[in-house]
C-alpha positions as CSV (number, residue, x, y, z in Angstrom):
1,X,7.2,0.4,1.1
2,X,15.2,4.1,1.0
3,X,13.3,4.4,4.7
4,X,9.8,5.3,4.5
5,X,7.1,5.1,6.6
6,X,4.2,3.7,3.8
7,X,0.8,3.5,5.0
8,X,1.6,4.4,8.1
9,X,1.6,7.9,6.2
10,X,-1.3,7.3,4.6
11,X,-3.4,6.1,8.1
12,X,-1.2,8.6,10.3
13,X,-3.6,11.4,8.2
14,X,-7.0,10.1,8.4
15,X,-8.8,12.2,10.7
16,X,-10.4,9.1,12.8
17,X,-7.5,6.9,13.0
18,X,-6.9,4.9,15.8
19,X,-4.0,5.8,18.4
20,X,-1.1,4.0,17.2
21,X,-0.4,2.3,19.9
22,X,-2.2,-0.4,19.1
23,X,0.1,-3.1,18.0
24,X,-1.9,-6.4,17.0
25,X,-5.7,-6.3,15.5
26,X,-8.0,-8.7,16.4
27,X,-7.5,-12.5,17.6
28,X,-6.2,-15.5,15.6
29,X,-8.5,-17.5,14.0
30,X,-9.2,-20.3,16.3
31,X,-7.8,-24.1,14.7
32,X,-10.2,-25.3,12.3
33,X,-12.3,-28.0,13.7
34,X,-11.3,-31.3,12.0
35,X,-7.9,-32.7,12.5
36,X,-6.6,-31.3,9.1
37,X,-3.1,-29.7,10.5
38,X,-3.4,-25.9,11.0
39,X,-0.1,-24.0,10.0
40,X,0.2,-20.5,12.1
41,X,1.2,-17.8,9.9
42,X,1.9,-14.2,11.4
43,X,1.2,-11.4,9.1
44,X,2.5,-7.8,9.9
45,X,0.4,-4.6,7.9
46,X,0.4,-1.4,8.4
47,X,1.2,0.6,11.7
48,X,-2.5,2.3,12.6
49,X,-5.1,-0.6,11.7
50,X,-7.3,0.9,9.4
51,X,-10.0,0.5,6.9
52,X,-7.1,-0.1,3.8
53,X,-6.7,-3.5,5.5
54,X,-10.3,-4.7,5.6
55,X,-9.6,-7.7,3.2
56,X,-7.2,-9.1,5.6
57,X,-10.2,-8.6,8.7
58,X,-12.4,-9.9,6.4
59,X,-10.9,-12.8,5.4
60,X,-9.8,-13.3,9.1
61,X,-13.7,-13.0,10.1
62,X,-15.1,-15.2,7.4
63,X,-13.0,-17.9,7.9
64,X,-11.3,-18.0,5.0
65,X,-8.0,-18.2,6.7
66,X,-9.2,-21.2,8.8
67,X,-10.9,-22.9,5.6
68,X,-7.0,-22.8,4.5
69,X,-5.9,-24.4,7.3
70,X,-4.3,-21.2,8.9
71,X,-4.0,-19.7,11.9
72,X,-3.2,-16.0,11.3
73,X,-2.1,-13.4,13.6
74,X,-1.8,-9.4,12.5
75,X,0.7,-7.3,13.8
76,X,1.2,-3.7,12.7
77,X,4.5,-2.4,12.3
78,X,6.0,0.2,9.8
79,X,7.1,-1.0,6.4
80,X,10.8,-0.7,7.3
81,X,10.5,-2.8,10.0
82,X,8.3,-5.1,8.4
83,X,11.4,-5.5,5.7
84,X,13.6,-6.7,7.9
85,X,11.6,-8.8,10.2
86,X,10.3,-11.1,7.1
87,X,13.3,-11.1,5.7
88,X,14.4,-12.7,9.2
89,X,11.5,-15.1,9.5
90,X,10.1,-13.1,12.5
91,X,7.3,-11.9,10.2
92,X,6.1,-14.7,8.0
93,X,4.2,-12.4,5.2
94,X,4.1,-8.7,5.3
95,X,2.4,-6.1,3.1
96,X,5.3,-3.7,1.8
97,X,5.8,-1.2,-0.9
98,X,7.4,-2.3,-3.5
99,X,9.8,0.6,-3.8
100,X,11.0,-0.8,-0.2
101,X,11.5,-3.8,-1.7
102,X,13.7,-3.4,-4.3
103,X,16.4,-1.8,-2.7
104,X,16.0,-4.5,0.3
105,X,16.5,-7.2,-1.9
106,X,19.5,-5.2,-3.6
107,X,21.5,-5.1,-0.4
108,X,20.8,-8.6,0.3
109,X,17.5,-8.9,2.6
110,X,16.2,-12.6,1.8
111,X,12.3,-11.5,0.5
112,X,10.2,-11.4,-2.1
113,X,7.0,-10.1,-3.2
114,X,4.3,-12.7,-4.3
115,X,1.6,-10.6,-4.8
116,X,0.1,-7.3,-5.8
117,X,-1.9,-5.6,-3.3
118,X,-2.4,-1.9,-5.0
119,X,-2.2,-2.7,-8.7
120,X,-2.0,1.4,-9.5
121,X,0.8,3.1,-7.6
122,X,-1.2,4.9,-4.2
123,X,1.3,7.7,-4.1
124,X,0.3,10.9,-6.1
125,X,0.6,14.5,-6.2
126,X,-3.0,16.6,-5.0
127,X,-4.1,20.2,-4.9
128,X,-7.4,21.9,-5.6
129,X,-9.0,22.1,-8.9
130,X,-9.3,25.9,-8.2
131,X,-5.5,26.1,-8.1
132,X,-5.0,25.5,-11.7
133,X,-2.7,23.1,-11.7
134,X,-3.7,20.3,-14.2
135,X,-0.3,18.4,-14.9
136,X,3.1,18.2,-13.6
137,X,4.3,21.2,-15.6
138,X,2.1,23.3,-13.6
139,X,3.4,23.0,-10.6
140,X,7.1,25.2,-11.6
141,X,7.5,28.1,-9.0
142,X,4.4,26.3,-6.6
143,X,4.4,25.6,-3.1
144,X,4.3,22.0,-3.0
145,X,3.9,20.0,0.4
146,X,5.7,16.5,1.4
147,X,6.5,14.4,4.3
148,X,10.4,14.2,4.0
149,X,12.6,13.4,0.7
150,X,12.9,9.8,1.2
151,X,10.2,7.1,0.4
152,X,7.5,6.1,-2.5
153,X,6.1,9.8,-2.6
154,X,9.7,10.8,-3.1
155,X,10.3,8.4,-6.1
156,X,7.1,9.4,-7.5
157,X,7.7,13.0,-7.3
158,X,10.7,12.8,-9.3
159,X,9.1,11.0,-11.9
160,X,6.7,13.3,-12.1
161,X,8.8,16.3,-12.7
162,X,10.9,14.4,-14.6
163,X,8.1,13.8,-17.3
164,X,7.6,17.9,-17.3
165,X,11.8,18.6,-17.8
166,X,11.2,19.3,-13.8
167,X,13.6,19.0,-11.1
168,X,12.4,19.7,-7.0
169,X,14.6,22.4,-7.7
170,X,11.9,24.1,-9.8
171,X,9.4,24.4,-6.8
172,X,9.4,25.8,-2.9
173,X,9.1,22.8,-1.2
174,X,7.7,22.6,2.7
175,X,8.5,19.5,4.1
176,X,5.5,18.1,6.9
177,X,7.4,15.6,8.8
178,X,4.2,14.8,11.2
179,X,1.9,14.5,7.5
180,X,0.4,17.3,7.3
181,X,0.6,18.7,4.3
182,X,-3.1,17.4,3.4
183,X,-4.3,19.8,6.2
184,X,-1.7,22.6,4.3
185,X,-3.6,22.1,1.3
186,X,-6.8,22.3,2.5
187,X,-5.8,25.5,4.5
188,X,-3.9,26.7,1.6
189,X,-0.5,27.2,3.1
190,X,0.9,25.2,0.0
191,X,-1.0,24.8,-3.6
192,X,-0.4,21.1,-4.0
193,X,1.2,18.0,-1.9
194,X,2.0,14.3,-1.7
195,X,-0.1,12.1,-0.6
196,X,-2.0,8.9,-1.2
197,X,-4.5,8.2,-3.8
198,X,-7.3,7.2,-1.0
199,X,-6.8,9.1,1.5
200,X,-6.0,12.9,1.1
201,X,-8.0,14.0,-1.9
202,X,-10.5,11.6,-0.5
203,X,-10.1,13.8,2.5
204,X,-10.5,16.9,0.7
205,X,-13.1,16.5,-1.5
206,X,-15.5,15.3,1.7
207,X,-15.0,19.0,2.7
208,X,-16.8,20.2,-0.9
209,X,-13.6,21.6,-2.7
210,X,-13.0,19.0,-5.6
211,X,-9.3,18.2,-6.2
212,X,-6.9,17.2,-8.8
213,X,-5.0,14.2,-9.1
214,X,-1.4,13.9,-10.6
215,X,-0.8,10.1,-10.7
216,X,2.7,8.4,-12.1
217,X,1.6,5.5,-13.7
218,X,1.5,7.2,-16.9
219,X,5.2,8.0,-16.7
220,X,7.0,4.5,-15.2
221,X,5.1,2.1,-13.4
222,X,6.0,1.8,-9.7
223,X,5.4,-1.1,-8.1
224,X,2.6,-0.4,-5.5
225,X,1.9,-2.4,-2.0
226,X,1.8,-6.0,-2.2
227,X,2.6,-9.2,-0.2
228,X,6.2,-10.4,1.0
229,X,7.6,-13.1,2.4
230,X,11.5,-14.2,3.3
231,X,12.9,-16.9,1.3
232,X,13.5,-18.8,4.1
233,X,9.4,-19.1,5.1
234,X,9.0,-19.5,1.5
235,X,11.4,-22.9,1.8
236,X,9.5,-24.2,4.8
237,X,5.5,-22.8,5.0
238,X,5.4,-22.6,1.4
239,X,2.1,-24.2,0.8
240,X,0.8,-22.2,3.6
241,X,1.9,-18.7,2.0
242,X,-0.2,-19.6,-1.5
243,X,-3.1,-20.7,0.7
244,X,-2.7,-17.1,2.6
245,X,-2.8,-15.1,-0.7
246,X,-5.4,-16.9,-2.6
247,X,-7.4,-16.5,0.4
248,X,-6.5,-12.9,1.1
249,X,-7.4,-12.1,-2.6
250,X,-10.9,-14.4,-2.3
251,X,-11.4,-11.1,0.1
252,X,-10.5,-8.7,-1.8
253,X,-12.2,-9.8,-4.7
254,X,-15.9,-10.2,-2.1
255,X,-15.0,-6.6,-0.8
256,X,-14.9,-5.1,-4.7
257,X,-18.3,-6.9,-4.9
258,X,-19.8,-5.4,-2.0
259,X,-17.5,-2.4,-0.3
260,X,-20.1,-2.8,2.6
261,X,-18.8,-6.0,3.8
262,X,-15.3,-4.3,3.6
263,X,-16.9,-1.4,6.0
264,X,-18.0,-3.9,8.3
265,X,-15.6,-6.2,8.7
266,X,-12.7,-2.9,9.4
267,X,-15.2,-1.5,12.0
268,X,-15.4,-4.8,13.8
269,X,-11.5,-5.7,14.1
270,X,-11.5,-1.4,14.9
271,X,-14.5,-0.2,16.2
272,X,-13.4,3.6,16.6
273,X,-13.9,3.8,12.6
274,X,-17.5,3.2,13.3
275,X,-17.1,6.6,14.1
276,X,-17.9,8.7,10.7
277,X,-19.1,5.3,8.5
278,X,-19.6,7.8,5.3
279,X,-15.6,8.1,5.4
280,X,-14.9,5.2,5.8
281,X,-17.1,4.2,2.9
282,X,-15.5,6.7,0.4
283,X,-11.7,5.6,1.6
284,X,-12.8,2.2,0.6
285,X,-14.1,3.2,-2.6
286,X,-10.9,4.9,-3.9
287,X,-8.8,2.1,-2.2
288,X,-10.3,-0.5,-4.2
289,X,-9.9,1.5,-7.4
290,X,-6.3,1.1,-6.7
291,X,-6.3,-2.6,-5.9
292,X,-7.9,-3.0,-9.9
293,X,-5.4,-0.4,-11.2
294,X,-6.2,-0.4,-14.9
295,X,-8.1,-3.4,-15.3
296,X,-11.4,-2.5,-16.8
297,X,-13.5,-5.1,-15.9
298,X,-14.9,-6.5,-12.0
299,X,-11.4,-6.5,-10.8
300,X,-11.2,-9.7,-9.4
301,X,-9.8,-11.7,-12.0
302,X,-7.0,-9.3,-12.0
303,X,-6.0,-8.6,-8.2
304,X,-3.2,-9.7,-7.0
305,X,-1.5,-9.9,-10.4
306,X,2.2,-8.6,-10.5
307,X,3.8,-7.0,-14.2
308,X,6.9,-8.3,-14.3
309,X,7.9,-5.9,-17.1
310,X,6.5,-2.8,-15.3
311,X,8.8,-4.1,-12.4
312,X,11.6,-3.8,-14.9
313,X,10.8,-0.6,-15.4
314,X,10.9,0.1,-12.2
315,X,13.9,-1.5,-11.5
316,X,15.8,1.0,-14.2
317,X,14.0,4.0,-13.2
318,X,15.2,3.3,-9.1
319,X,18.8,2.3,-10.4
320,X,19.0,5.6,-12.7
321,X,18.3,7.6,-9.2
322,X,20.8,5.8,-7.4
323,X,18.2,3.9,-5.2
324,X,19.5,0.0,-6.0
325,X,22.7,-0.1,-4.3
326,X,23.4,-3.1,-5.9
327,X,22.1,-4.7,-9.3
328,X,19.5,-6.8,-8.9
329,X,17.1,-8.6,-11.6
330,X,13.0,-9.2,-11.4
331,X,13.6,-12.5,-10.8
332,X,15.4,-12.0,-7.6
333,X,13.0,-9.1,-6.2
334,X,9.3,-11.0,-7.5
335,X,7.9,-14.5,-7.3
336,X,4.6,-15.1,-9.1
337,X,4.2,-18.7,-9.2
338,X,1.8,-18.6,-5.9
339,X,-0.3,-16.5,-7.5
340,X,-3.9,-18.3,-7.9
341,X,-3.5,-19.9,-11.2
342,X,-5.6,-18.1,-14.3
C-alpha cells in the first residue's frame, strides 16, 4: 500500500505522532466468556498507531471482536512488510494499499484484498489556495514536493499529469525522503506536494491558510487501503476473517455516526494523541470522508464495499506504467464474498 511506505507516510507527518517504536497497540481482547470457541486472529496496521485506525481500537474496546468470537492482536508494521508477512500466514489480515497489492499478487504473493477501507483514493496532490494552482495543468514549471518516486503518491501523480498532457518532466521536483514536504509547503520552499487527503491539507488549513486539493479519482480510480489476508488463512480461519470485517466495518460505520467515539477510543489504545484533541478531531473528519468515498448518503451501507470494475481500471492503468510484472486478473487480486451481505 512497487515499495512504499503507506500510512506510515501519512502518520510519520502528523505533528503529535507517537515515536515509532512502538510495535503492538493495546492488549488482546480477553476470550469471550461462554465456551463458544475463540479463534486468535493477528491483525498488522500501520507503523505509528494513530487516530486513522480508531475503528480497529474501537471495535477492539467494544467488544465487538470478542462478540465474534475473536481474539485479536494489532501489530504495526509497514505496508511492505505487512505484504509479505500475510501472504506467509505470519499476519492473518492486514490493512494494505491496494496499489501494493496488485503488483504483490502479480509476482505471486498468496493475498487478497476483502475489503475496502478508504473507498476514495487518500493520496493527492496539495498547495495553498493563494498559489493559484487549481488543477493538474497548473502545476507545469512548479516546484512540487514528494517523498521518493515509488509508491501510491507516485502512481497518482502520474495520473494526474497524465490527465493535463503532463509528464514529471514538466515540473522541478524536490524529493523529502523523511516526509516533509507538508512542512515545505507550509514554509513555501515548494508550491504544491504529495500527501494524504487527511492528513497534510488537514495540517495546513489548522494553521489558517486554506488549501487546494488535486484528487485522482476523477481520472482512474486507484484502489485505496483496504483489508488483506493470504489465501492460505483464508482456507483455514475463513469464517473468522468475515466475522473480523463485518465487525471492523460495525466500527466504522458507529465511528461515521459519532466521530467522538472514534476520538476516544484512538486516545485510549494511544494516549499521547490526547495531546491536541481538536486535531485529532479534524484528522478524523477528513478520514472518514474517505472511508464513504462518493457515496452520498450515511456511509455505512456503503463501507467496506470494493468496485471490481474501478479495480480493472486500475489494473490497466498499473500495467500501462509497467507496475504488474506479471498479468494478473481482478479475480485473482480481490475477493468480495466476505463482504457483509446487502
Amino acid at each position: 500500500m512497487p515499495s512504499r511506505r503507506p500510512l506510515a507516510a501519512l502518520a510519520a507527518a502528523l505533528s503529535i505522532a507517537v515515536a515509532a517504536g512502538a510495535c503492538t497497540v493495546g492488549a488482546s481482547s480477553p476470550p469471550a466468556a461462554s465456551s463458544t470457541p475463540v479463534t486468535p486472529l493477528t491483525v498488522g496496521l500501520g507503523f505509528i498507531p494513530s487516530v486513522q485506525f480508531a475503528p480497529f481500537y474501537l471495535a477492539q474496546q467494544a467488544g465487538f471482536y470478542r462478540e465474534a468470537g475473536l481474539e485479536v492482536t494489532f501489530q504495526n508494521k509497514i505496508d511492505p512488510d505487512l505484504v509479505t508477512l500475510v501472504g506467509q500466514g505470519a499476519v492473518d489480515v492486514g490493512l494494505a494499499d491496494g496499489t501494493s497489492v496488485i503488483p504483490a499478487v502479480s509476482q505471486g504473493i498468496p493475498i487478497r484484498y476483502v475489503a475496502s477501507v478508504y473507498r476514495a483514493f487518500p493520496s493527492i496532490v496539495f498547495a495553498k489556495a493563494s498559489s493559484g494552482i487549481e488543477g493538474p495543468e497548473d502545476l507545469a514549471g512548479r516546484k512540487l514536493g514528494i517523498p521518493g518516486r515509488y509508491g501510491s503518491s507516485w502512481i497518482m501523480l502520474q495520473a494526474l499529469l497524465q490527465s493535463a498532457d503532463l509528464t514529471a518532466d514538466d515540473l522541478e521536483i524536490h524529493e523529502y525522503p523523511d516526509f516533509g514536504q507538508g512542512v515545505a509547503v507550509q514554509e513555501d520552499a515548494v508550491d504544491a506536494a504529495t500527501g494524504f487527503v487527511n492528513n497534510e491539507p488537514v495540517q495546513l488549513e489548522l494553521t489558517g491558510e486554506d488549501a487546494v486539493v488535486l484528487r485522482v479519482d476523477d481520472v482512474v480510480p486507484l484502489p485505496g487501503p483496504g483489508l488483506i489476508a493470504g489465501t492460505g488463512t483464508l482456507e483455514t480461519k475463513r469464517d473468522a476473517v468475515q466475522a473480523f470485517v463485518a465487525a471492523t466495518l460495525r466500527a466504522m460505520g458507529a465511528i461515521a455516526d459519532d466521530p467522538s467515539r472514534g476520538v476516544d477510543a484512538a486516545i485510549a489504545a494511544v494516549p499521547d494523541l490526547a495531546q491536541n484533541r481538536a486535531t485529532q478531531e479534524a484528522i478524523l473528519d477528513a478520514t472518514i470522508e474517505a472511508w464513504r468515498g462518493d457515496d452520498e448518503g450515511d456511509g455505512a451501507g456503503a463501507m467496506g464495499a470494493i468496485d471490481t470494475g474501478a479495480w480493472q481500471q486500475s489494473i490497466a492503468f498499473m500495467t500501462e506504467l509497467g507496475l504488474v510484472p506479471n498479468p494478473v486478473t481482478v479475480e485473482q487480486v480481490v475477493d468480495t464474498s466476505l463482504l457483509p451481505a446487502g
